[in-house]
C-alpha positions as CSV (number, residue, x, y, z in Angstrom):
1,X,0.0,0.0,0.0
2,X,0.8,3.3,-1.2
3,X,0.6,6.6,1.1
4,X,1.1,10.1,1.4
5,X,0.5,12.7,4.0
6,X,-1.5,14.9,1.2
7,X,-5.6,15.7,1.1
8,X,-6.4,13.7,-1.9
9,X,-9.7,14.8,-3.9
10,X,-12.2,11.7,-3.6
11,X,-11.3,8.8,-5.8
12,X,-12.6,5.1,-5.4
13,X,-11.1,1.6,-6.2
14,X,-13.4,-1.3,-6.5
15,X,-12.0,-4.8,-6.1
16,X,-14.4,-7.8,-7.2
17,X,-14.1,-11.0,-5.7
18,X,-16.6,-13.5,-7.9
19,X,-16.0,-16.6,-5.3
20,X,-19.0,-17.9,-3.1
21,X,-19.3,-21.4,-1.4
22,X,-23.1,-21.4,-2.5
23,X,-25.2,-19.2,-4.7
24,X,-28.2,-17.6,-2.7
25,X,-31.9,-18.1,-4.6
26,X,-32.1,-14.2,-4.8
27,X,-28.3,-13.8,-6.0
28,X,-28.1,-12.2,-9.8
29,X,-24.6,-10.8,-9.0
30,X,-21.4,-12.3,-11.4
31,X,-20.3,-14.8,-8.6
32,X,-19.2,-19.0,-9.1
33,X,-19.4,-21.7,-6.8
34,X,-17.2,-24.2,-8.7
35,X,-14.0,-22.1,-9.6
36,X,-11.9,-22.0,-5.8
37,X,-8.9,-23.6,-8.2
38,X,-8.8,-19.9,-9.7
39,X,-8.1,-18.1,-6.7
40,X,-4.6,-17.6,-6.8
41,X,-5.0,-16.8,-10.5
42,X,-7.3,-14.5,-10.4
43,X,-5.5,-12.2,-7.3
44,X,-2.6,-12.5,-9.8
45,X,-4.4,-11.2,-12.6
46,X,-5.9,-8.0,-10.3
47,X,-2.4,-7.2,-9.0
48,X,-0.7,-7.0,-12.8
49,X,-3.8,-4.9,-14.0
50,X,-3.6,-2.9,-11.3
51,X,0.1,-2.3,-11.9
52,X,-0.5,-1.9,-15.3
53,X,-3.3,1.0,-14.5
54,X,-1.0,3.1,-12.2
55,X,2.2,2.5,-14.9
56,X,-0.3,4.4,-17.2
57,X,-0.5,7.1,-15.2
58,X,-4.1,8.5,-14.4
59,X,-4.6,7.0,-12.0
60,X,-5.1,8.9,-8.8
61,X,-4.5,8.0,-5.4
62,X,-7.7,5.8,-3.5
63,X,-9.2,7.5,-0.8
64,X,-11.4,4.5,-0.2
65,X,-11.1,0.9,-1.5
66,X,-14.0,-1.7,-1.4
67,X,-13.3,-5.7,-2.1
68,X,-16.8,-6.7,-2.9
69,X,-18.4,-9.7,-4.4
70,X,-18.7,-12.7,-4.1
71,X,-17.3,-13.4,-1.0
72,X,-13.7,-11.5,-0.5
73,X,-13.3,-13.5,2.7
74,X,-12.6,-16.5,1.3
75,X,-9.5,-15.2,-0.2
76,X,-6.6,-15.9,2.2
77,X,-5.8,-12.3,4.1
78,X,-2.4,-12.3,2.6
79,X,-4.4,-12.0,-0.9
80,X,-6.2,-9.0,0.3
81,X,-3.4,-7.5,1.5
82,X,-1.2,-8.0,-1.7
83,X,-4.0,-6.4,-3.7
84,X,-4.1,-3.7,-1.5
85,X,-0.4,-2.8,-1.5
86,X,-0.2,-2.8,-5.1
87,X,-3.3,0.1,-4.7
88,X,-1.7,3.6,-4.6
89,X,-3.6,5.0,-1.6
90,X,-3.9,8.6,0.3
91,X,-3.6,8.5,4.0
92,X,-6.2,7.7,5.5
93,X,-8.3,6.3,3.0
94,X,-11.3,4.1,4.0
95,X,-10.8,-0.1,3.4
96,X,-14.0,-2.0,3.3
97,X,-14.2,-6.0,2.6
98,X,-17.4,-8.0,2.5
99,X,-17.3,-11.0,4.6
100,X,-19.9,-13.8,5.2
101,X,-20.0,-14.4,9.2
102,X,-19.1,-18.0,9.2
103,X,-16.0,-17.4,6.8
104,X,-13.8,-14.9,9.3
105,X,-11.6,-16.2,11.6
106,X,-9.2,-14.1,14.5
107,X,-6.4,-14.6,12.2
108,X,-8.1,-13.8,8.8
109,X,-9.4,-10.2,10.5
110,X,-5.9,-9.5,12.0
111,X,-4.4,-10.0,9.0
112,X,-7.1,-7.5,7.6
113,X,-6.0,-4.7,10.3
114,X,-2.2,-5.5,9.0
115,X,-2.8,-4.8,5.7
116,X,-4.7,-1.7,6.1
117,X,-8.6,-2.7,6.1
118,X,-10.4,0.1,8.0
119,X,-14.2,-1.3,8.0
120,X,-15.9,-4.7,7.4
121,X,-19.6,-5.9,5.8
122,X,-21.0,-8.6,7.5
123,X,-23.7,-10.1,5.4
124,X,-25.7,-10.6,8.1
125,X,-29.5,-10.4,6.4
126,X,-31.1,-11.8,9.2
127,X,-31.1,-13.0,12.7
128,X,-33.6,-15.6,12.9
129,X,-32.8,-19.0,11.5
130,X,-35.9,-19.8,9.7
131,X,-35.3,-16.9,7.9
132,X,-31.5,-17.4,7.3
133,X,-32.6,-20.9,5.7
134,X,-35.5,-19.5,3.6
135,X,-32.6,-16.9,1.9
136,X,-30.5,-20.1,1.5
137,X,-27.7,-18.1,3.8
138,X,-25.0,-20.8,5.5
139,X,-24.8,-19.0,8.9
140,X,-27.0,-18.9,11.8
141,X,-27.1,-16.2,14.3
142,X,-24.8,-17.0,16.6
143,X,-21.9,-17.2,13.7
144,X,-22.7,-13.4,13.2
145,X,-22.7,-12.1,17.6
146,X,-18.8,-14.4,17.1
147,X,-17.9,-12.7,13.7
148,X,-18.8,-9.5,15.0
149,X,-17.1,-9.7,18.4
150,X,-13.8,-11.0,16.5
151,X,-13.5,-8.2,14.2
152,X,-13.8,-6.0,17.5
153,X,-10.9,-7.9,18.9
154,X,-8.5,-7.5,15.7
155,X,-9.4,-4.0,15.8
156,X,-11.3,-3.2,12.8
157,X,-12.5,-0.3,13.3
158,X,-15.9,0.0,11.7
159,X,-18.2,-2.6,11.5
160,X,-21.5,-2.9,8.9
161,X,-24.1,-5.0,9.3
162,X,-26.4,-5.6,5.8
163,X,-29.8,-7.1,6.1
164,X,-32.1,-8.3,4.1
165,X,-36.6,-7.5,4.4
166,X,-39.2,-8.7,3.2
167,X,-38.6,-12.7,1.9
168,X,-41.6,-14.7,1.7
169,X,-43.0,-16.1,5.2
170,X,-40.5,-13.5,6.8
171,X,-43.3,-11.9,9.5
172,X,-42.7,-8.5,10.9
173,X,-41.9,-10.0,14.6
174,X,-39.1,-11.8,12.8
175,X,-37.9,-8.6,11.4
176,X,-38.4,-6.9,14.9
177,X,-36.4,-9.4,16.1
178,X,-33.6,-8.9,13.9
179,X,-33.4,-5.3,14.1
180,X,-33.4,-5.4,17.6
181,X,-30.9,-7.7,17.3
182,X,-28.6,-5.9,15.4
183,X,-28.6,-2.7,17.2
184,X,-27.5,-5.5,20.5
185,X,-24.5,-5.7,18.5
186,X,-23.8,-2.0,18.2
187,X,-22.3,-2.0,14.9
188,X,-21.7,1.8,13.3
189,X,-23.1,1.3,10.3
190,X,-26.7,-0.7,8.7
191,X,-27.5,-1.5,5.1
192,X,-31.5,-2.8,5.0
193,X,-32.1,-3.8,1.5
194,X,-35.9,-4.9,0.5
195,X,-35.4,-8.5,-1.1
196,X,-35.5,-7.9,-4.9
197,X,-36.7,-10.4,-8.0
198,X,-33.8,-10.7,-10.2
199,X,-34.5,-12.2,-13.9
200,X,-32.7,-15.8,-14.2
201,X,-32.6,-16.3,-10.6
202,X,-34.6,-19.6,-8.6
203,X,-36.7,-16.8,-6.4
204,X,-37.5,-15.1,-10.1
205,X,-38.6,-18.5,-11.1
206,X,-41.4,-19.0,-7.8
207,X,-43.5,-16.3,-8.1
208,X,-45.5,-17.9,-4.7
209,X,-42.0,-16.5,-2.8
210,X,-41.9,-12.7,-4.5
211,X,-41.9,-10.3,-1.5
212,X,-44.8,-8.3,-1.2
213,X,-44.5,-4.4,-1.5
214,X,-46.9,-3.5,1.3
215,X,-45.3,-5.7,3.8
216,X,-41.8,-4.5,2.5
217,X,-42.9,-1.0,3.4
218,X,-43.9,-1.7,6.7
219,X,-40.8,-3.5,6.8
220,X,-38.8,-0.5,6.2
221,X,-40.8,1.9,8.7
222,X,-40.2,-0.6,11.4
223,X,-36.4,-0.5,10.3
224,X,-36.3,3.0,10.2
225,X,-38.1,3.8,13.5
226,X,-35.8,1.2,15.4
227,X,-32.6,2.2,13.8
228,X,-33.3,6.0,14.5
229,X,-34.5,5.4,17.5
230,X,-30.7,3.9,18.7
231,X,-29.3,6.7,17.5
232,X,-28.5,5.6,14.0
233,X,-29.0,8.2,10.6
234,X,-30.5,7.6,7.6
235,X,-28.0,8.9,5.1
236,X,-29.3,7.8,1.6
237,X,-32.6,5.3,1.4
238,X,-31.3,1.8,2.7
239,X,-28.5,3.2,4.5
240,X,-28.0,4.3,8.2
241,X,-24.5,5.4,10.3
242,X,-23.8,7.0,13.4
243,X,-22.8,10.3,13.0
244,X,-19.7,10.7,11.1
245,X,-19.7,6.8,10.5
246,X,-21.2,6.9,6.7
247,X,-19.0,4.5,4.2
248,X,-17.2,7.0,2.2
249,X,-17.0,4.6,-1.0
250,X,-20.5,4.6,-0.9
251,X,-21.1,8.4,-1.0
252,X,-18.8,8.3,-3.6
253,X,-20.8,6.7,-5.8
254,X,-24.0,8.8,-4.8
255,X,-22.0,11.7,-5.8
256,X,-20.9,10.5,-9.3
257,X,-17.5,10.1,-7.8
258,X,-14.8,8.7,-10.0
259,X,-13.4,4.9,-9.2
260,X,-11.8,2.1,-11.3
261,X,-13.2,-1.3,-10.8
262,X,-10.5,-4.3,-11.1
263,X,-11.6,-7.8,-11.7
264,X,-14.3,-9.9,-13.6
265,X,-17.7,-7.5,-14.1
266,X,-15.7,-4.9,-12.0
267,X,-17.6,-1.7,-13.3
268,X,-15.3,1.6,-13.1
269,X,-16.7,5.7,-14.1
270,X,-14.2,8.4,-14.7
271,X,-15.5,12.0,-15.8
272,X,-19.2,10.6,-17.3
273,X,-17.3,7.4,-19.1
274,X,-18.6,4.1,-17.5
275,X,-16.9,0.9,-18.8
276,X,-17.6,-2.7,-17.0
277,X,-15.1,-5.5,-17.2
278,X,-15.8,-9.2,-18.8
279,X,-17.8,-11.3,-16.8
280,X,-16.1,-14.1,-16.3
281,X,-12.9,-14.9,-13.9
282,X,-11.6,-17.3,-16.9
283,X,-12.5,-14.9,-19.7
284,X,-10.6,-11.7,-17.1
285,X,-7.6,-13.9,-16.1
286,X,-6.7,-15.1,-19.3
287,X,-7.0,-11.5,-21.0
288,X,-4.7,-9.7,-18.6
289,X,-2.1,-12.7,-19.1
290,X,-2.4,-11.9,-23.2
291,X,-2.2,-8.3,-22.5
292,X,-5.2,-7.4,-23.5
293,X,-8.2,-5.2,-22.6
294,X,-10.4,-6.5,-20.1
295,X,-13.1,-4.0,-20.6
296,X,-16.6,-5.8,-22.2
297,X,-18.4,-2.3,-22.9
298,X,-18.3,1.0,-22.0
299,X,-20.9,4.3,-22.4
300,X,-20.3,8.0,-22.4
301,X,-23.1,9.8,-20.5
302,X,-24.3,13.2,-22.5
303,X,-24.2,16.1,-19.8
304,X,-28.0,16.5,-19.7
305,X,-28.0,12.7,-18.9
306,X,-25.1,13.1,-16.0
307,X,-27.3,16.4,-14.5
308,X,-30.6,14.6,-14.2
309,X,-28.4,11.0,-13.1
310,X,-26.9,13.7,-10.2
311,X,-30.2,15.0,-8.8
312,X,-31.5,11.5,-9.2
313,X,-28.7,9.6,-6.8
314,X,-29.0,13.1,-4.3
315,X,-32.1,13.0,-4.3
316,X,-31.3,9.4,-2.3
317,X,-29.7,10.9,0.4
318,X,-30.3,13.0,3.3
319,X,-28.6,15.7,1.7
320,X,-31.7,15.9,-0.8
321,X,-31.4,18.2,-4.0
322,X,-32.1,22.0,-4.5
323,X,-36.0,23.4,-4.3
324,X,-35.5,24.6,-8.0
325,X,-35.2,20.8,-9.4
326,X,-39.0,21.0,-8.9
327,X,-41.5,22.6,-10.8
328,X,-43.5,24.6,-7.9
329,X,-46.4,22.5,-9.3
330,X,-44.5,19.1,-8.4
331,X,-43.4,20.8,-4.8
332,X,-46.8,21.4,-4.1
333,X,-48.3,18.2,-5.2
334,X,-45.5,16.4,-3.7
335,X,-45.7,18.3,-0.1
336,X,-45.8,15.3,2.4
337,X,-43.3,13.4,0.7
338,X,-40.7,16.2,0.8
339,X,-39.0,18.3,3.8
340,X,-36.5,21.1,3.8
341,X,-33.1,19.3,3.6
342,X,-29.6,20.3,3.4
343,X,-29.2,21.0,-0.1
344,X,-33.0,22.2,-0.1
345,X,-35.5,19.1,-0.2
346,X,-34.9,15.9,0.7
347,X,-37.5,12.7,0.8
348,X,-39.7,12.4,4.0
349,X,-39.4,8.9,5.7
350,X,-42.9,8.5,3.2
351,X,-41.2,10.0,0.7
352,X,-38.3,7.3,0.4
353,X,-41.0,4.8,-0.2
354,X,-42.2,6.2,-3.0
355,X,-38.4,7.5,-4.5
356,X,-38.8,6.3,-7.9
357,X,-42.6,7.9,-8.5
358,X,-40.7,11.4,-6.9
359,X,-37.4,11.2,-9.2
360,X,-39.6,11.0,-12.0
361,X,-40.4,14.6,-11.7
362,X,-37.0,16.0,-11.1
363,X,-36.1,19.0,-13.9
C-alpha cells in the first residue's frame, strides 16, 4: 500500500471477488461456486492490471477501497493485503471488505487490520434462523454475535451489518427481532435492502416466494423507526450510520465520484465514461495474461443525462437536491413526501417509499 501525507480529492477503487461457497436463490450478482482452483490466478491477474493502470499514469490516489463480491473473505488475508499494497492510496483512506459471518476467523481479520482494512460488511440479512434458511444463507445467528465480536478484537474499526426484508414467510416480529438484534450488536453502520426479483434467478422463477411491496414498506418503517431510535442516521434510502460513520466509498458513488473497478464484471466511471469489465474470472484472467483489454463495454453519458443522473442519486440521500429541481407545481403536489433538507429538499421517511414515482419529476 501506497501513502502520502497529502488531502487527496475523492477517488474510489473497486475490487471484485466473484467466489462464493453457494449461490443464494435471490443472488443475480457475477459470482461462481465451482472455480476456488482460480483463486490464486485471479489475485494475480488484479495485482498486474492494477500495476499496469497506475504505470499508465491517471490513475489517482484511492481515498477508499471496497473488495466486494462474491465473498472476498474466502480469499486468504495475505491475498487481500497483496491487492491492496499494489493500490496507490492517500492516507487515511477508507478499506471495506465483504465477509460472510461463518467465513472470518481471528487470524483472517488480524491480517485484515495489518494490511490496512479500516471497515468490514457482515452479510448478516437476518437474525432468525428460519429466515437465514428461507434466503438459502449458511450462517445462523450465533456465527454473526462471534464474527462481529472477533473483528472487535483484531481491531477493525468499523463494522457494517447488511440485512435483508421482506422474503416470503419473513413476518414483521421476525424482522423486529432482527433489528433489535442488530442494534444489541452495536455495529456503526446498517444497510437494510428490501429482497428484490432478479431475472434468471430460482426466487424469479417461484413467483408464490416474491416479496410483497406493502409488507416491505412496513418493513422499512419498522427499520427506520428502530434504527433511529438507537441513534443511527439515515443517510441515503437503505442506509444508516452513526454520525460521522457513513461509508465513504458509498457516498462516492452517490455523488458521481470517480473509481476504477478491477476484476471480472468490475464496473469503473471516470468523468461521465462508464466501462464494465468481462464477466467471467476465466475470460478476465486469461485477457490480462495476453495483454489485452479487459473492458466488455463501456458508455459516455451526455451532460443533460449526467445532470438529471446527479439530482436522481442526491435525491437518495439526506442531503436531498435544490428546491429549484421541482417545478413549484411538483413541490406542491409532492408536499408530504418532501421536507427542507440540506441541499434544499430531501424525501420524507414516506417520501423514500415512494423514490422512484418522486425522481420522475425531477427538472
Amino acid at each position: 500500500m501506497t501513502a502520502t501525507s497529502g488531502v487527496a480529492s475523492p477517488f474510489g477503487v473497486y475490487v471484485h471477488v466473484p467466489f462464493c461457497t453457494s449461490r443464494c436463490d435471490y443472488c443475480a450478482f457475477a459470482t461462481w461456486t465451482d472455480r476456488p482452483h482460480l483463486m490464486d490466478a485471479y489475485v494475480d491477474a488484479v495485482c498486474t492490471d492494477i500495476g499496469r493502470s497506475v504505470a499508465a499514469g491517471g490513475h489517482p490516489e484511492a481515498t477508499s477501497v471496497f473488495f466486494g463480491g462474491g465473498t472476498p473473505s474466502l480469499l486468504p488475508g495475505a491475498s487481500i493485503a497483496r491487492i491492496l499494497a499494489a493500490i496507490p492510496m492517500a492516507r487515511d483512506a477508507e478499506v471495506t471488505v465483504e465477509c460472510n459471518p461463518e467465513t472470518v476467523s481471528a487470524d483472517l481479520l488480524t491480517c485484515y487490520v495489518d494490511a490496512g482494512v479500516t471497515r468490514v460488511s457482515f452479510g448478516v440479512q437476518s437474525m432468525v434462523d428460519e429466515v437465514l434458511l428461507a434466503l438459502g444463507r449458511r450462517h445462523d445467528p450465533a456465527s454473526v454475535e462471534r464474527a462481529v465480536a472477533l473483528a472487535r478484537a483484531a481491531g477493525i474499526g468499523r463494522i457494517n451489518l447488511d440485512l435483508i426484508y421482506g422474503g416470503a414467510g419473513e413476518t414483521v416480529a421476525q424482522w423486529r427481532t432482527t433489528l433489535d438484534a442488530t442494534v444489541a450488536l452495536g455495529p456503526d453502520h446498517v444497510s437494510a435492502y428490501a429482497l428484490t426479483v432478479e431475472a434468471g434467478t430460482p426466487l424469479a422463477d417461484d413467483p408464490a416466494r416474491h416479496p410483497d411491496d406493502d409488507d416491505q414498506a412496513d418493513k422499512y418503517l419498522l427499520a427506520d423507526e428502530i434504527l433511529g431510535a438507537a441513534g443511527f442516521v439515515n443517510y441515503e434510502i437503505s442506509n444508516w450510520a452513526r454520525p460521522g460513520q457513513e461509508c465513504a466509498h458509498n457516498l462516492l458513488y452517490w455523488s458521481q465520484g470517480d473509481y476504477l473497478g478491477f476484476g471480472c464484471a468490475a464496473h469503473s466511471h471516470r468523468h461521465g465514461r462508464r466501462w464494465w469489465n468481462v464477466r467471467t474470472p476465466d475470460r478476465y484472467i486469461d485477457l490480462v495474461a495476453a495483454g489485452g483489454s479487459v473492458e466488455a463495454s463501456a458508455e459516455t453519458l451526455s451532460p443533460e443525462v449526467r445532470r438529471i443522473e446527479g439530482l436522481q442519486l442526491a435525491l437518495r440521500t439526506g442531503q436531498g437536491v435544490p428546491e429549484s429541481s421541482f417545478s413549484a407545481e411538483d413541490l406542491d403536489e409532492l408536499g408530504p413526501l418532501l421536507e427542507p433538507g440540506g441541499a434544499g429538499v430531501r424525501l420524507t421517511r414516506e417520501g423514500r417509499l415512494l423514490a422512484n414515482e418522486v425522481a420522475v419529476r425531477l427538472r
